[in-house]
Short mmCIF file of the C-alpha atoms (twelve columns), coordinates in Angstrom:
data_MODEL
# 
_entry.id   MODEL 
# 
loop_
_atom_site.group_PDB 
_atom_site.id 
_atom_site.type_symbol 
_atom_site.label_atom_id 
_atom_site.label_alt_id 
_atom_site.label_comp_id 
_atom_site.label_asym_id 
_atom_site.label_seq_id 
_atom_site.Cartn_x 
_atom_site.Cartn_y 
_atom_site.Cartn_z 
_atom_site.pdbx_PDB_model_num 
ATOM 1   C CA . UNK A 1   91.879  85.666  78.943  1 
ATOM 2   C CA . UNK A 2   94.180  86.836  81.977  1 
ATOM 3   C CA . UNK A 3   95.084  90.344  81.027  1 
ATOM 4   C CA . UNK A 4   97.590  91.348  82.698  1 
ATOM 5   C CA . UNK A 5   99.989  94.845  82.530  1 
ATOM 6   C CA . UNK A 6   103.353 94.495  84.142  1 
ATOM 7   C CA . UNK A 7   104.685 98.523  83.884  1 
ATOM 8   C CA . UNK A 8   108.084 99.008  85.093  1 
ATOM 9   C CA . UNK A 9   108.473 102.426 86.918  1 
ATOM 10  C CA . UNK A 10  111.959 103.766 86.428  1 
ATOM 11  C CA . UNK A 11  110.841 107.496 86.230  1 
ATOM 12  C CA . UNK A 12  107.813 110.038 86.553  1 
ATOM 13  C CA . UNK A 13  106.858 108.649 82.736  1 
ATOM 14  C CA . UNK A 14  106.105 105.815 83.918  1 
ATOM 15  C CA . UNK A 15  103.443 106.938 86.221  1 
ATOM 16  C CA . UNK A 16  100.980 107.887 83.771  1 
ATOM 17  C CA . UNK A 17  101.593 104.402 81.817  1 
ATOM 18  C CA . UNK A 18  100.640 102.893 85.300  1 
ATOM 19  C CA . UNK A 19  97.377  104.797 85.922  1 
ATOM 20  C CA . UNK A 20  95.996  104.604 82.308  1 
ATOM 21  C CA . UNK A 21  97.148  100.478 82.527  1 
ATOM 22  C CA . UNK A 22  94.793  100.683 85.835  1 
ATOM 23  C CA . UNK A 23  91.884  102.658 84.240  1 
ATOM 24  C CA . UNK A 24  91.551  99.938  81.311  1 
ATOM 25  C CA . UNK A 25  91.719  97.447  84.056  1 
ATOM 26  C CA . UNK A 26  88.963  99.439  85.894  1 
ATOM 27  C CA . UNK A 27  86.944  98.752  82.172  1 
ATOM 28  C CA . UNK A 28  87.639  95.171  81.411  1 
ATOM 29  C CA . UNK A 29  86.115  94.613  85.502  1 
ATOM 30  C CA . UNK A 30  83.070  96.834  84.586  1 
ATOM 31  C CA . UNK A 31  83.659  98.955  87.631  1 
ATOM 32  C CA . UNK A 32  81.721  102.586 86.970  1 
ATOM 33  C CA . UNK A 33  82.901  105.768 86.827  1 
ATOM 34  C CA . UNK A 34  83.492  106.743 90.622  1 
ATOM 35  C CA . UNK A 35  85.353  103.867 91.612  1 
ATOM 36  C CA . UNK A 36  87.272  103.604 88.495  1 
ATOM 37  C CA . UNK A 37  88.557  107.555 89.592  1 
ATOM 38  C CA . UNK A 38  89.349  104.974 92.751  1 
ATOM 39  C CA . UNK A 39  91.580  103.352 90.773  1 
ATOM 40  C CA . UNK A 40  92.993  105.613 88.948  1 
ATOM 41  C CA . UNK A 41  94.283  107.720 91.902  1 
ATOM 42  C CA . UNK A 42  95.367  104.767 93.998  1 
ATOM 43  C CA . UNK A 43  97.958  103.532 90.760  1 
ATOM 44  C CA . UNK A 44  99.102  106.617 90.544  1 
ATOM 45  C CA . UNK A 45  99.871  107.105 94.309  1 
ATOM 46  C CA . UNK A 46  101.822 103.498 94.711  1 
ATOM 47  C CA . UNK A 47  103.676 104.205 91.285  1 
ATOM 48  C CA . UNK A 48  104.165 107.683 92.455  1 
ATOM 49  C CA . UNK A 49  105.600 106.445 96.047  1 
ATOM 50  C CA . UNK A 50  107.754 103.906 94.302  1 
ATOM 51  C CA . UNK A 51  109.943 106.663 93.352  1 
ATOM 52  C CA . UNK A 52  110.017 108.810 96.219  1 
ATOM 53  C CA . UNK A 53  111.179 105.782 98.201  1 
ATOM 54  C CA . UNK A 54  112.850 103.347 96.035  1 
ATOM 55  C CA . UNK A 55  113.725 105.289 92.820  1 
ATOM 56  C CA . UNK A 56  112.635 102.470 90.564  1 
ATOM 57  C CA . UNK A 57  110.314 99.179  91.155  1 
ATOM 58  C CA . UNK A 58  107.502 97.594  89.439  1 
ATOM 59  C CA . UNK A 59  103.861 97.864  89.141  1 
ATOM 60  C CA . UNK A 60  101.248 94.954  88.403  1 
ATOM 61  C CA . UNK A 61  97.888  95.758  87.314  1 
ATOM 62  C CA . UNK A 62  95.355  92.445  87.202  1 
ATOM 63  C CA . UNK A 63  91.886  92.129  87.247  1 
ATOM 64  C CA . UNK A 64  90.890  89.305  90.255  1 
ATOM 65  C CA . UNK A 65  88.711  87.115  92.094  1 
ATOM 66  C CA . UNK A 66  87.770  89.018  95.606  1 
ATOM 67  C CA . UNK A 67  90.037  87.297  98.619  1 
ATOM 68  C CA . UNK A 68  87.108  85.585  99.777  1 
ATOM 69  C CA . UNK A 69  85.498  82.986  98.305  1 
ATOM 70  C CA . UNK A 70  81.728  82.810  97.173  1 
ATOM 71  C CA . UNK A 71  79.145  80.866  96.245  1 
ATOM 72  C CA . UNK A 72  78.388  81.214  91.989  1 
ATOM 73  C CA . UNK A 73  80.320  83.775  89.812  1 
ATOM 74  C CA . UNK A 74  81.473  87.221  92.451  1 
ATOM 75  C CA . UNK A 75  82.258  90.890  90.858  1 
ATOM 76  C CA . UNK A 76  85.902  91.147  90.123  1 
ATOM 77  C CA . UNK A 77  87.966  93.524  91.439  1 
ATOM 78  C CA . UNK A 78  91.317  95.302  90.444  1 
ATOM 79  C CA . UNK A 79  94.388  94.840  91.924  1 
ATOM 80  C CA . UNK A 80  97.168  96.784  91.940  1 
ATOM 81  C CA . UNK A 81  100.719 95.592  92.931  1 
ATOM 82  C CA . UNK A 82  103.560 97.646  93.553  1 
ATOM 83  C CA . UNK A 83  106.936 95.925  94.001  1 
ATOM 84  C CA . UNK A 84  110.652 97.516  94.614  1 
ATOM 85  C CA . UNK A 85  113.918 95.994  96.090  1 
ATOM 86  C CA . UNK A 86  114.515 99.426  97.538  1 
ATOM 87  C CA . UNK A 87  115.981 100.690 101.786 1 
ATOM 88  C CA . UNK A 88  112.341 99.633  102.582 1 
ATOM 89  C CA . UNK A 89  110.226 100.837 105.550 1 
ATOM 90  C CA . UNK A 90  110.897 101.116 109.268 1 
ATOM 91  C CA . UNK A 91  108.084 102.230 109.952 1 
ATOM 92  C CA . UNK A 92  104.969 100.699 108.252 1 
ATOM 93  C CA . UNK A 93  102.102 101.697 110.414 1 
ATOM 94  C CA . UNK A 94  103.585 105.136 110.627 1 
ATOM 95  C CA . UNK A 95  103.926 105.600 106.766 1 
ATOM 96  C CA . UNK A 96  100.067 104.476 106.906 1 
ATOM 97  C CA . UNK A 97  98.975  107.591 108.044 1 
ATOM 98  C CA . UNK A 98  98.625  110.916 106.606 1 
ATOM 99  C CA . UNK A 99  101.707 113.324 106.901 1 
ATOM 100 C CA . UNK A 100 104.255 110.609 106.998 1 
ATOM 101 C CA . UNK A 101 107.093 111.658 104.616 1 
ATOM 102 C CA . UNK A 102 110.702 110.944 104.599 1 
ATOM 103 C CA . UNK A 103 111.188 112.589 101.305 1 
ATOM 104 C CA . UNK A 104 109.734 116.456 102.748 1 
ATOM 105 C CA . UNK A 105 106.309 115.479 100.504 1 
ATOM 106 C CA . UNK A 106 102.948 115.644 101.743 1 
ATOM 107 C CA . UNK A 107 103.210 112.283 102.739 1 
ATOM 108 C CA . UNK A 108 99.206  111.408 101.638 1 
ATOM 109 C CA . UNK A 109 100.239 108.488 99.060  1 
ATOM 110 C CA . UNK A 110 99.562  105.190 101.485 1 
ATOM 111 C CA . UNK A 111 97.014  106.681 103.592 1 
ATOM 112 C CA . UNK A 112 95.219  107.716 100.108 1 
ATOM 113 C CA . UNK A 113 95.357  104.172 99.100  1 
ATOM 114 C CA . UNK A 114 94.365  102.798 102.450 1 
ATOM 115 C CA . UNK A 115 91.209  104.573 102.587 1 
ATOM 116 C CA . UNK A 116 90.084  104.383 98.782  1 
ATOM 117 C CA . UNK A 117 90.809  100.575 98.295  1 
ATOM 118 C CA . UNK A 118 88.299  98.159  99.588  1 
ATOM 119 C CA . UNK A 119 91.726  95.771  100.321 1 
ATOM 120 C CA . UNK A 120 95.047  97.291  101.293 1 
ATOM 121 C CA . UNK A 121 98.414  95.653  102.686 1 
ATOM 122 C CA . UNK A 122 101.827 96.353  102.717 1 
ATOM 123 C CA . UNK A 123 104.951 94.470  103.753 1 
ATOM 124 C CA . UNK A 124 108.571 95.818  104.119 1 
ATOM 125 C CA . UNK A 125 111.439 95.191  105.248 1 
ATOM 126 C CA . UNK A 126 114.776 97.456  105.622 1 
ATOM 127 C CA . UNK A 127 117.412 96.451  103.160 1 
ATOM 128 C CA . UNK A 128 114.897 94.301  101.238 1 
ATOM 129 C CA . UNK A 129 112.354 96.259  100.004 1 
ATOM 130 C CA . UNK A 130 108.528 97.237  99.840  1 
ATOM 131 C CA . UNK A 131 105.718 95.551  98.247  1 
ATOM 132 C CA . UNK A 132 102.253 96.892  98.589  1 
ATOM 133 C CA . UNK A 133 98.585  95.574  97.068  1 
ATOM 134 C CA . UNK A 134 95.557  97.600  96.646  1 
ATOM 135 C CA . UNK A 135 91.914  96.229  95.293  1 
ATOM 136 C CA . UNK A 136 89.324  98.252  94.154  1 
ATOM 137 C CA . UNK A 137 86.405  96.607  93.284  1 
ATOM 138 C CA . UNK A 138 82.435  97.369  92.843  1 
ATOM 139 C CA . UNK A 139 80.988  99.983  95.137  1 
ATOM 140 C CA . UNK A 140 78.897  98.062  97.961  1 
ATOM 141 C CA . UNK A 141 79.925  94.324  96.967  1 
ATOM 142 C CA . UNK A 142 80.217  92.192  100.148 1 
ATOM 143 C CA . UNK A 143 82.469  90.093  97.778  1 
ATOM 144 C CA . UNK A 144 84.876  92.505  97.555  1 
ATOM 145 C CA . UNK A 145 84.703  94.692  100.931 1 
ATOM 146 C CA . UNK A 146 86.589  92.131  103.131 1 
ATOM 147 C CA . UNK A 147 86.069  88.604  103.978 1 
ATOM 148 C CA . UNK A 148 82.694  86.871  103.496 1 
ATOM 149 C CA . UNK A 149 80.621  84.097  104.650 1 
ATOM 150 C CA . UNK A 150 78.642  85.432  107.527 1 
ATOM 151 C CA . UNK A 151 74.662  85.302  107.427 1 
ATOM 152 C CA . UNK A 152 74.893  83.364  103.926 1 
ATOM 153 C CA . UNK A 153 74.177  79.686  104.896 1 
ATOM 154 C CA . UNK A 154 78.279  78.692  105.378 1 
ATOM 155 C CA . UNK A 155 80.216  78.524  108.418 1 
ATOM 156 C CA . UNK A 156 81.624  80.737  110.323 1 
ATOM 157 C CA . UNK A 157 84.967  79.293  109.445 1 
ATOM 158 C CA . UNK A 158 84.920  80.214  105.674 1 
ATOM 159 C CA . UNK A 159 85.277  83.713  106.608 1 
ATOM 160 C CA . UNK A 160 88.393  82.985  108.262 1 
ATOM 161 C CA . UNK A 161 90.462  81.707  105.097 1 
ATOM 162 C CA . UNK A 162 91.351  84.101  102.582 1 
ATOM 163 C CA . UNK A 163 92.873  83.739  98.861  1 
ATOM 164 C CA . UNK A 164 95.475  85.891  97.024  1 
ATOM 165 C CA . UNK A 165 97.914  85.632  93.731  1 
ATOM 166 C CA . UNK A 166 100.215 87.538  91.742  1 
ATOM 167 C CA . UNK A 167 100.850 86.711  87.922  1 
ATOM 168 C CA . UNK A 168 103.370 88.689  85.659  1 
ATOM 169 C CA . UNK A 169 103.686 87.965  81.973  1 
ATOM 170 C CA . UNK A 170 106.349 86.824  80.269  1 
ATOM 171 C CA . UNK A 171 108.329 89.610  79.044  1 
ATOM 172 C CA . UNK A 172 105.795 92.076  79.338  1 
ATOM 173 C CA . UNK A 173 103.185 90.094  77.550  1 
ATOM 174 C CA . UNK A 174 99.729  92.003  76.798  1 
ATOM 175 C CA . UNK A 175 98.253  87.994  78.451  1 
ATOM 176 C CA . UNK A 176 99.606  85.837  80.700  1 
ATOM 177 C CA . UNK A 177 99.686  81.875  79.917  1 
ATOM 178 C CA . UNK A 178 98.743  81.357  83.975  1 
ATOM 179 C CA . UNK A 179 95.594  82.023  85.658  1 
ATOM 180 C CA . UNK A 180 93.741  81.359  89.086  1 
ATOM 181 C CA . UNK A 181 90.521  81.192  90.425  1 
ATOM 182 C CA . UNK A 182 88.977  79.996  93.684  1 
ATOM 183 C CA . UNK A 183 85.369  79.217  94.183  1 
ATOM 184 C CA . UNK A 184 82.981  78.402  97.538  1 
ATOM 185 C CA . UNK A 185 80.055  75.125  97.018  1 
ATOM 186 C CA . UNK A 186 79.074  74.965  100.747 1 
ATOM 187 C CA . UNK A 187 81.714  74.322  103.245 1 
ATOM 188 C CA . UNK A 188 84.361  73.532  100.583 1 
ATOM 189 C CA . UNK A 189 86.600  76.294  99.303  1 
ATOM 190 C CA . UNK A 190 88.594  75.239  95.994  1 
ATOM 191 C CA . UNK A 191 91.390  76.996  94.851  1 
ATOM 192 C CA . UNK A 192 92.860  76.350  91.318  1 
ATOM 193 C CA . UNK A 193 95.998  77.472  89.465  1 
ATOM 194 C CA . UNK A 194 96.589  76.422  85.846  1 
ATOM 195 C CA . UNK A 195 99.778  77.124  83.713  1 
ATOM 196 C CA . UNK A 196 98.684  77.091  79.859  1 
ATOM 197 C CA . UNK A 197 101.442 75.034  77.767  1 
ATOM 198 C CA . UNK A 198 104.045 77.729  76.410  1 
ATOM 199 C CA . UNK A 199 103.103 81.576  76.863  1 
ATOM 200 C CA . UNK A 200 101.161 83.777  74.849  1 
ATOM 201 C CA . UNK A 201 97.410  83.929  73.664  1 
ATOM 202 C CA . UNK A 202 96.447  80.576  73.251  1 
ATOM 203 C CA . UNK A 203 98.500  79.550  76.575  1 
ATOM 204 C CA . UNK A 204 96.315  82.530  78.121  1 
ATOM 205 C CA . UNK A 205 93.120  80.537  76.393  1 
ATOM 206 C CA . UNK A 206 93.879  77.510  78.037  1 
ATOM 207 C CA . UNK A 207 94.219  78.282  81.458  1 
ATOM 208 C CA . UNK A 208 91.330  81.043  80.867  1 
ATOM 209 C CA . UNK A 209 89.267  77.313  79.957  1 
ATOM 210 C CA . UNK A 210 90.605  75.940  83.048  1 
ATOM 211 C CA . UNK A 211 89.283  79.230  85.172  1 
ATOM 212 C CA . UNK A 212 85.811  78.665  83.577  1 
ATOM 213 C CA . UNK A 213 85.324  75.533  84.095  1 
ATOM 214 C CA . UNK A 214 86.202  75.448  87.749  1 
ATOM 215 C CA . UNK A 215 83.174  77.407  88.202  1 
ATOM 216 C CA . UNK A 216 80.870  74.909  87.346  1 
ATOM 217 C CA . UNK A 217 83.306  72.084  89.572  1 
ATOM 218 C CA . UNK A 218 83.435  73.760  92.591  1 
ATOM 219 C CA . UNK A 219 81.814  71.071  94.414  1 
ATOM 220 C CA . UNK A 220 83.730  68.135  93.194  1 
ATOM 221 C CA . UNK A 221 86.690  66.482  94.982  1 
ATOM 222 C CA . UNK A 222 89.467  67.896  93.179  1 
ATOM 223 C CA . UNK A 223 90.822  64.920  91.726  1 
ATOM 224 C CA . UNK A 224 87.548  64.575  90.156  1 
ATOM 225 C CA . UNK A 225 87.755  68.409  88.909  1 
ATOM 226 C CA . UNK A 226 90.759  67.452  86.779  1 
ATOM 227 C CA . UNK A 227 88.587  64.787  84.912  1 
ATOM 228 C CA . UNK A 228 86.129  68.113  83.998  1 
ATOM 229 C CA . UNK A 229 88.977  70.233  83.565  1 
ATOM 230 C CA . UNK A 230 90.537  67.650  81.309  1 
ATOM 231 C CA . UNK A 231 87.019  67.560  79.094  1 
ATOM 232 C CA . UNK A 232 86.802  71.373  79.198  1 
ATOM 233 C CA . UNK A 233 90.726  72.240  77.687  1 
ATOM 234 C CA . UNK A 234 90.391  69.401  75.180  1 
ATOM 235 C CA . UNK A 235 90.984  71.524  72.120  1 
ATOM 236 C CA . UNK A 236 93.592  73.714  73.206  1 
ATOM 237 C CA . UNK A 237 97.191  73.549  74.076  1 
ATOM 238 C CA . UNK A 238 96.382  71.938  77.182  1 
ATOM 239 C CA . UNK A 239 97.619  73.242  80.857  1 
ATOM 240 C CA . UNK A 240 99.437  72.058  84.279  1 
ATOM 241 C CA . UNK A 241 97.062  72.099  86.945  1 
ATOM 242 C CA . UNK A 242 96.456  72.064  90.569  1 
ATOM 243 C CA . UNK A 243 93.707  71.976  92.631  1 
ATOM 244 C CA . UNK A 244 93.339  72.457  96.310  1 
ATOM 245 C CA . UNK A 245 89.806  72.033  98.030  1 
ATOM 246 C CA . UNK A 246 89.719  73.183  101.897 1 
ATOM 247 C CA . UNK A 247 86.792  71.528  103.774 1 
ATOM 248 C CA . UNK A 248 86.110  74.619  106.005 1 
ATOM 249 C CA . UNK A 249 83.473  72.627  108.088 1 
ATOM 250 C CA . UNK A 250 86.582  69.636  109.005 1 
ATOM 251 C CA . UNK A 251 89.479  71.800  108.762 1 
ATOM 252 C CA . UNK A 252 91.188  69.320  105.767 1 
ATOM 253 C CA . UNK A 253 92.968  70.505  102.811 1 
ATOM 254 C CA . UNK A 254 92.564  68.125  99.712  1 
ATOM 255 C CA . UNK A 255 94.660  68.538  97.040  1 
ATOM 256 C CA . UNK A 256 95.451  66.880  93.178  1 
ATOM 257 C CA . UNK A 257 97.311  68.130  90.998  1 
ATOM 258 C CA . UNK A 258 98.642  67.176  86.849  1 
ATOM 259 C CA . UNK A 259 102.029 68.545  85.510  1 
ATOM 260 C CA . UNK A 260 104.369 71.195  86.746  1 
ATOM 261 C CA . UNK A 261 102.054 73.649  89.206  1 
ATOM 262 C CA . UNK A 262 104.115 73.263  92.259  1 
ATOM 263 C CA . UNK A 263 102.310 73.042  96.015  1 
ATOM 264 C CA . UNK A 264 104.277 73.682  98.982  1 
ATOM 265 C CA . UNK A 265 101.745 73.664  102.679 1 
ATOM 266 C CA . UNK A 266 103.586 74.985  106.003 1 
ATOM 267 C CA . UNK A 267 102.420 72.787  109.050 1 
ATOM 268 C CA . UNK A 268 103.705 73.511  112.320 1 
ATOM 269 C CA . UNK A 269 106.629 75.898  111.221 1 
ATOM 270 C CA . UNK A 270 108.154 73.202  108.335 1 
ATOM 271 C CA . UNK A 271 107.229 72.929  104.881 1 
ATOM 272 C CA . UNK A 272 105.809 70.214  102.725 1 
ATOM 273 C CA . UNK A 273 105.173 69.479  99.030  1 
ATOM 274 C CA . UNK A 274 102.276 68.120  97.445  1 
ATOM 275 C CA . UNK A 275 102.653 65.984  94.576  1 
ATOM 276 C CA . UNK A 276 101.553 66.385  91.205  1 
ATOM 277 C CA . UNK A 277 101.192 63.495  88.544  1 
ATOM 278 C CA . UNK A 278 102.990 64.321  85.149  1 
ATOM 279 C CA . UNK A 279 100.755 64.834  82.583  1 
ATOM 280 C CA . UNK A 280 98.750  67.798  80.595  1 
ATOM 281 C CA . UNK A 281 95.248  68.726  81.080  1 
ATOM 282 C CA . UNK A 282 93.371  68.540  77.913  1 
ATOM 283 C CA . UNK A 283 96.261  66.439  76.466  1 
ATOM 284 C CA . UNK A 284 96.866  63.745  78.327  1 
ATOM 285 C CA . UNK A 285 95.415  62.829  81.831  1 
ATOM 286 C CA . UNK A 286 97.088  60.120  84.446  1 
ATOM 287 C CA . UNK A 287 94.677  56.953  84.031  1 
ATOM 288 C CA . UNK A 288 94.647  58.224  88.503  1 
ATOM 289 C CA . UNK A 289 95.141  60.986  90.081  1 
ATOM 290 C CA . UNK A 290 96.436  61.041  93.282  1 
ATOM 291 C CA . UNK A 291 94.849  63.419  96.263  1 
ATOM 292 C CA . UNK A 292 96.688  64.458  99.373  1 
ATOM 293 C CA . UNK A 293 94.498  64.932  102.665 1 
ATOM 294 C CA . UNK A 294 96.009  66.734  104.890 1 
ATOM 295 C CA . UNK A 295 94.823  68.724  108.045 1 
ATOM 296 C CA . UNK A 296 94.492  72.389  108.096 1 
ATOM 297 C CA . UNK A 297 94.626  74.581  111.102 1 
ATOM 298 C CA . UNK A 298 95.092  78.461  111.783 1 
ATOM 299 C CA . UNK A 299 98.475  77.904  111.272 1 
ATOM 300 C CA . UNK A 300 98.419  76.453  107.828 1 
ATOM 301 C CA . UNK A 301 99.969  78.336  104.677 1 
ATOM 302 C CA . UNK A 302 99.535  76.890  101.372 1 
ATOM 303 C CA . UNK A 303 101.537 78.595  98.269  1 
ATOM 304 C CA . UNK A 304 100.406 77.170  94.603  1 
ATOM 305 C CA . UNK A 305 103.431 78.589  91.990  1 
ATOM 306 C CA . UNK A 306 103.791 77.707  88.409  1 
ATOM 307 C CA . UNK A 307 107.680 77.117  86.942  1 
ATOM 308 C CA . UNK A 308 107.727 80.751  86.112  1 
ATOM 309 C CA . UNK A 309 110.204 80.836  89.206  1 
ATOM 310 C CA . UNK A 310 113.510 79.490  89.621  1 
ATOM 311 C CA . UNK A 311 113.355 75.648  90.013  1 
ATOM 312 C CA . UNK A 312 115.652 75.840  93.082  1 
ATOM 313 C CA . UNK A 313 113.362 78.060  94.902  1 
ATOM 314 C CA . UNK A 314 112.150 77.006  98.582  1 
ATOM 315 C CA . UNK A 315 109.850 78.673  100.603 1 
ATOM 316 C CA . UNK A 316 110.858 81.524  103.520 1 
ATOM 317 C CA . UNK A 317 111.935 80.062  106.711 1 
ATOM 318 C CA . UNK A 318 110.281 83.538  108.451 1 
ATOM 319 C CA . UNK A 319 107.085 82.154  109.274 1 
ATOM 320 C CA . UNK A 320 106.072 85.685  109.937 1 
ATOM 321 C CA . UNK A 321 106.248 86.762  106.846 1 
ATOM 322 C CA . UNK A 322 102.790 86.167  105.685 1 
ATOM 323 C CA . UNK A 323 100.669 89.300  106.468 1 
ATOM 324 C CA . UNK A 324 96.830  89.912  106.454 1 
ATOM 325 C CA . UNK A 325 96.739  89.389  102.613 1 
ATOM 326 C CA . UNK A 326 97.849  86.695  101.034 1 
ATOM 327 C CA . UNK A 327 98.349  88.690  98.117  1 
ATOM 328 C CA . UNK A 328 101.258 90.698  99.459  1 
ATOM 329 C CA . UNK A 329 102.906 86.644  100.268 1 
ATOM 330 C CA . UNK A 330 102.285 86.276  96.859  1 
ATOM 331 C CA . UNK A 331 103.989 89.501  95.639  1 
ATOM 332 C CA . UNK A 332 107.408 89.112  98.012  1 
ATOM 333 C CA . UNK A 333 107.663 85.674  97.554  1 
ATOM 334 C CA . UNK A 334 107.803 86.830  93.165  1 
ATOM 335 C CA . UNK A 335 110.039 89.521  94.016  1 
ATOM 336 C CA . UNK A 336 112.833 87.781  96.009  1 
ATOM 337 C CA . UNK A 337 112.417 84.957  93.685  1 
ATOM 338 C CA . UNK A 338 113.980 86.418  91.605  1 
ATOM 339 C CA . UNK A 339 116.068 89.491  90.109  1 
ATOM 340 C CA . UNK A 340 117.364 91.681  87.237  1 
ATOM 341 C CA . UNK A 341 120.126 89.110  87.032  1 
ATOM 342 C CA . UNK A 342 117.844 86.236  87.034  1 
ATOM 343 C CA . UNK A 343 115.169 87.149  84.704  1 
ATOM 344 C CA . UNK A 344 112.491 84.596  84.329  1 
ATOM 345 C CA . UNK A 345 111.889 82.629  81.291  1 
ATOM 346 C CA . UNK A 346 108.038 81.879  81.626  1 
ATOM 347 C CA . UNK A 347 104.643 83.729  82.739  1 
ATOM 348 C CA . UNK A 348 104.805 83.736  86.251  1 
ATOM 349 C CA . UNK A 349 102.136 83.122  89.215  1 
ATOM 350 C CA . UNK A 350 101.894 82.296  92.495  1 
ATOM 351 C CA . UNK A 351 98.180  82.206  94.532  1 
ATOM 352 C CA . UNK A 352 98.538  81.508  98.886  1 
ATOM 353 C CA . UNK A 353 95.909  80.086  100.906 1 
ATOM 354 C CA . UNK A 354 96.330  81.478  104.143 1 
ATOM 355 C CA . UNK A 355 94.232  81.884  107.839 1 
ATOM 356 C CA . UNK A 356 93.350  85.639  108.534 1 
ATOM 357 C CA . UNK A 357 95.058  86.864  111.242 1 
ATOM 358 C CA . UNK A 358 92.538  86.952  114.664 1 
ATOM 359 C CA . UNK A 359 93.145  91.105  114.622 1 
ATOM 360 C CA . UNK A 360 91.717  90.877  110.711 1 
ATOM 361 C CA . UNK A 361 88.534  88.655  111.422 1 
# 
């Protein structure tokens, strides 16, 4: 099930709870004892940076599927999200490299992280904040160590689409009722996000059914993989799901969804929604299921969020935002969703699709 620790860093206590909340991450993905001291050190440098710069913020620790996609089951790696709605950077490459300090520290923290994680992005912006995501992940795993898809059979196109999500708990839950996964058959990418009915364990179990499932349905259309989704949760609570399929080879998106996973794609600067059909997977399935086609270029941005967020929120008109990782779109889009004064009232996740950037390929 999607374990998932959510560790809010208010003061230097909070630091250890962060890096021992990373370390039994580091176990649950089977990483060994090196990079696991990988881990360790890099949670404790974000948490540790969080108050230096923003005197309080918010650190997730998740265990997830690499940003590029694969063919068959890939090593997992841990990610580590730190979020704060602090003065932010001016000066993000600069606080990148060793010595940077505004505080009179050493100023090692990001440059630490940059160079132990196999992923590492951050995006800030003055008077709005800072969110940063590292990934640590098996030693030598082409999975894990940036994108993939070169010299194994697939196009050179599938290494030029990447995958990232964010999922907090519902008030600090051990599990989160939300979970994603994204697998490669071929030339088609699928991405899924599924939103277990209710929160807690057995909301976690369904959407953890979901995740398993879609490994073995990778190579369907997705409307399709809802009918062996729909087989595979019959027994638990049931889940919303979507499912988006990117035919690397045509540049198309393809995407079906059941129930309340909202899809929103950006196409030349505007944004669009996909539709769902109401309904519960593993409960009760449409009789159809409708699939958008749509076409998919190196401008596209797809964003997959469950109703963990506030039902009035819309997508960011900066179409800059998005950087290298789709993670860190994931992560600010969560934290300006939302606030101390709007605290949500269901697990939370949100997964991009998104082009690498031509300087990242």
């Amino acid at each position: 099930m999607p374990r998932v620790w959510e560790v809010p860093v208010q003061d230097s206590t909070r630091v250890r709870d962060v890096r021992v909340a990373a370390e039994d991450a580091a176990a649950l993905a089977g990483l060994d004892e090196r990079r696991t001291a990988a881990v360790s050190l890099v949670a404790t440098e974000l948490a540790t940076n969080l108050l230096k710069y923003a005197q309080a913020g918010e650190v997730l620790v998740d265990v997830v599927d690499p940003p590029s996609a694969r063919e068959g089951r890939p090593e997992r790696a841990v990610q580590i999200t730190a979020l704060d709605h602090g003065p932010g950077l001016t000066d993000v490459v600069g606080a990148l490299r060793d010595g940077f300090s505004t505080t009179g520290s050493l100023g090692a923290g990001l440059g630490t992280c940059r160079r132990l994680a196999d992923d590492f992005d951050v995006h800030s912006v003055p008077g709005r904040g800072t969110v940063a995501v590292a990934r640590v992940g098996p030693a030598s795993d082409p999975a894990v160590h940036g994108p993939s898809g070169e010299g194994d059979g697939g196009p050179s196109t599938a290494s030029e689409v990447r995958a990232g999500g964010v999922n907090v708990p519902f008030a600090g839950a051990d599990f989160s009722g939300d979970a994603w996964a994204w697998v490669r058959s071929g030339d088609r990418l699928t991405l899924m996000l599924a939103d277990g009915l209710g929160h807690g364990s057995e909301a976690a179990r369904a959407s953890t059914a979901a995740v398993e499932a879609l490994r073995h349905a990778g190579h369907l259309p997705p409307a399709e993989a809802l009918r062996r989704l729909h087989s595979a949760l019959s027994g638990t609570r049931g889940a919303a799901v979507a499912v988006a399929q990117l035919d690397t080879w045509a540049g198309r998106l393809r995407f079906a969804g059941i129930g309340n996973v909202t899809a929103r794609l950006r196409e030349d600067g505007r944004w669009r929604s996909l539709l769902s059909r109401p309904g519960i997977v593993g409960v009760h399935r449409p009789h159809t299921v409708r699939e958008d086609e749509v076409a998919w270029s190196a401008e596209s941005l797809l964003i997959l969020h469950t109703d963990g967020l506030p039902g009035r929120w819309t997508p960011p008109a900066d179409t800059g935002l998005p950087p290298a990782d789709p993670a860190v779109t994931a992560a600010v889009t969560v934290r300006d969703a939302g606030s101390p004064a709007r605290p949500v009232r269901d697990d939370t996740a949100v997964v991009v699709l998104a082009p690498v950037p031509p300087d990242r390929r």
